[in-house]
N, C-alpha and C positions, 0 to 999 in steps of 0.2 A: 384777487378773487375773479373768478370768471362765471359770470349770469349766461345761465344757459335755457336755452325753451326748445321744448321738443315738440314738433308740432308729425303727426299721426293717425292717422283712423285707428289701427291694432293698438287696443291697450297694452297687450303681452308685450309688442314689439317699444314700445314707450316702458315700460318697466324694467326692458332686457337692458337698454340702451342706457336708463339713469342707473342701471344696477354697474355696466360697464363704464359709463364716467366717474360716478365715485370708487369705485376701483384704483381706475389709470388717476384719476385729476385728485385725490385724497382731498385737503382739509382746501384747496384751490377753486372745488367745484359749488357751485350754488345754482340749483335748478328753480328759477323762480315762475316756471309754469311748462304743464303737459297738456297739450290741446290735443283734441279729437281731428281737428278738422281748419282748414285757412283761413275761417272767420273766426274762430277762439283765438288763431293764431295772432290775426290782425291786433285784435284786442289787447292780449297780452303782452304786445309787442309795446303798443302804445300806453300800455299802464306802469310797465317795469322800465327800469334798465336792463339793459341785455348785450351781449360782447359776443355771443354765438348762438346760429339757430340752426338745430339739425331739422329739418325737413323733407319729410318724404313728396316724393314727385306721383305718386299712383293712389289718389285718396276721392274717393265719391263727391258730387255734387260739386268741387272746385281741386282742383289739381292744383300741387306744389308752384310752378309753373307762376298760378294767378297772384298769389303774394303780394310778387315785385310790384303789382299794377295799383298796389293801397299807397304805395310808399314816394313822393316824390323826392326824399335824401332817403339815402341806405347808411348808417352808422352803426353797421353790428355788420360781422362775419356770418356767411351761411358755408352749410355741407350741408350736399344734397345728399338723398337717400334714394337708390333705385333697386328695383329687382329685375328688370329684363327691360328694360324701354333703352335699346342700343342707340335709340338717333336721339336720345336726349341726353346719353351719355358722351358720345361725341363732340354735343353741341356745349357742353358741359366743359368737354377738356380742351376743346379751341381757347375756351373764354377765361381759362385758369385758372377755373374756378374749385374748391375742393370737392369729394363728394365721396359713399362709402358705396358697396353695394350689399345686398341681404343675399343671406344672411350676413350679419356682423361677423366679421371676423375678430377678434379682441385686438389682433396683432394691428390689423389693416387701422384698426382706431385708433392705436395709440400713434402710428403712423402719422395719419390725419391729423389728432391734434399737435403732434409733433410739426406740421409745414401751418397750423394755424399760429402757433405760437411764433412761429419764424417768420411767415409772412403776412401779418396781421396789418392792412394799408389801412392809406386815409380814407377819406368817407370821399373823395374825388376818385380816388384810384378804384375804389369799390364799384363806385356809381358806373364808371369807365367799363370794366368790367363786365356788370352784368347788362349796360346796353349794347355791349360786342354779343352778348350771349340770349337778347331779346331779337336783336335783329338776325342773328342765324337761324333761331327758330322761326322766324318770320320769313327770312328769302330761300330757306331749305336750303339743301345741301350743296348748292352752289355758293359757297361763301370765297372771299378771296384772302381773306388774313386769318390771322389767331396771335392771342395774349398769351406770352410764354414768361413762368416765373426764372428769376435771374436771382443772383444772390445778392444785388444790393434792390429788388425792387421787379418790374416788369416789362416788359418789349413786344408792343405790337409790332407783328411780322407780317408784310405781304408775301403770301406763298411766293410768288413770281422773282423773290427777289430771292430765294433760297437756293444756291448751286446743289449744295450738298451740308449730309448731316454728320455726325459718324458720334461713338459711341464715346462715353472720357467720362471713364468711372460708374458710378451710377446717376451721372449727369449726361448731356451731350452738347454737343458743340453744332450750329450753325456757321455755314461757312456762305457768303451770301455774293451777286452776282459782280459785284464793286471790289471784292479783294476781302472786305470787313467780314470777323467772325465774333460770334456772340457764345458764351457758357450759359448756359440754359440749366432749370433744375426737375429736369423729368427726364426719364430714362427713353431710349431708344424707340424700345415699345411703345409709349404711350403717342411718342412725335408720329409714328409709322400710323396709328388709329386716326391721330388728329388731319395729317396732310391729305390731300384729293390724290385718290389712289388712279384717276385719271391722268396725271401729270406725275406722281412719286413711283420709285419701284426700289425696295431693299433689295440691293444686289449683296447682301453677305450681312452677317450678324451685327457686324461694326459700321456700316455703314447705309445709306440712302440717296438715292442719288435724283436730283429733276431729268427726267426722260432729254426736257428739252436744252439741256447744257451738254447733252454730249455730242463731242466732236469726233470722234472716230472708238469704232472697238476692234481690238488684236486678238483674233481669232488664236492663233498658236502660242498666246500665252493668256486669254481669258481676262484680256486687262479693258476697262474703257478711260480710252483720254478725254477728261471734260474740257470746255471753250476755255478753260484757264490754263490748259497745260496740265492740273491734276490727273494721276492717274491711280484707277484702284480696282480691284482683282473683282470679279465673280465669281462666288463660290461654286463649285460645281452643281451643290442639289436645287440651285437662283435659276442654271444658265439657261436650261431648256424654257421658260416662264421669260426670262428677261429678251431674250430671244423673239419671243413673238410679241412680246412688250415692244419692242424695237423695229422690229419689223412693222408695226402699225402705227408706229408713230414718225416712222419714216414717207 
């Protein structure tokens, strides 16, 4: 059984969302509280047992956000809920943490509880987690690492040690400054959202590369060698943008 609390301002949007968990989650789901707001939420949190809390981040009088700040042990799973707050969203997938956007999409939920079910951590690994994702909101967008899911568990990454990334299924691979690579369980895309667009540049669909690992680019074939001897092409509709990416970081 999985105890779930929806914590919401919008009643509609709380009704849509338990309407779409017993849907996907059938005779699995048990909603044992729908709060308005993060103090019902608190409440309910500490009255029940509970294994997942979907929570929205944009709610009057305390934001999603203040929650964490009740709880000194976290032993339940959250997804977040947002509608447009982009640097909450970011600071969100640094920290690995799940989260849906609004509208729900049914697909994108079933999604979701699909990586809850699969990477449902300890109450350590959880806690870990959301103080990687306290202190990004706290030192802004200068952060230097992020928490990426793997498939036996999690890996905190310092950006600075990542050469390069490149695509491997709908997973991606980490190839890191030492020789060591890591399989990671988020797609391309969301690494490209997560990494400092200051120091990363996706030069082609399959890959990303650190500005600062490159050792030479070959002009007559489109190719950059990084400090390891790797070498990998720029698409052409990258080059003109990697170009003065390059040029400024030179």
């Amino acid at each position: 059984m999985i105890h779930v609390i929806i914590i919401d301002d919008e009643s509609h949007a709380r009704s849509l969302l338990d309407s779409f968990l017993a849907k996907s989650l059938g005779v699995e789901y048990q909603l044992v509280a729908s709060c308005a707001s993060v103090a019902k939420g608190v409440q309910a949190i500490r009255e029940h047992k509970v294994d997942l809390v979907f929570l929205d981040i944009q709610m009057p009088e305390e934001d999603g956000f203040a929650l964490l700040s009740y709880f000194k042990e976290v032993d339940f799973e959250i997804i977040f809920v947002t509608a447009f707050d982009q640097y909450a969203l970011k600071a969100i997938k640094s920290s690995a943490l799940h989260y849906l956007l609004k509208p729900i999409d049914p697909d994108e939920l079933n999604d979701a509880l699909d990586r809850f079910k699969k990477t449902a951590v300890s109450k350590a690994a959880m806690r870990k987690k959301l103080d990687h994702f306290s202190a990004y909101l706290k030192a802004g967008k200068e952060v230097s690492r992020a928490i990426f899911n793997t498939t036996t568990g999690f890996e905190v990454v310092l950006f600075k040690d990542i050469m390069y990334v490149t695509a491997h299924g709908n997973y991606s691979m980490l190839y890191f400054m030492d020789g060591a690579h890591k399989l990671v369980t988020c797609a391309l895309k969301t690494i490209e959202e997560i990494l400092p667009e200051t120091v990363f540049f996706r030069v082609h669909d399959s890959h990303i590369i650190n500005m600062n690992a490159i050792k030479s680019y070959t002009k007559a074939y489109r190719e950059i060698t990084l400090v390891n001897g790797k070498t990998l092409k720029v698409a052409d509709r990258k080059l003109k943008s990697f170009l003065s990416r390059l040029s400024e970081t030179v």
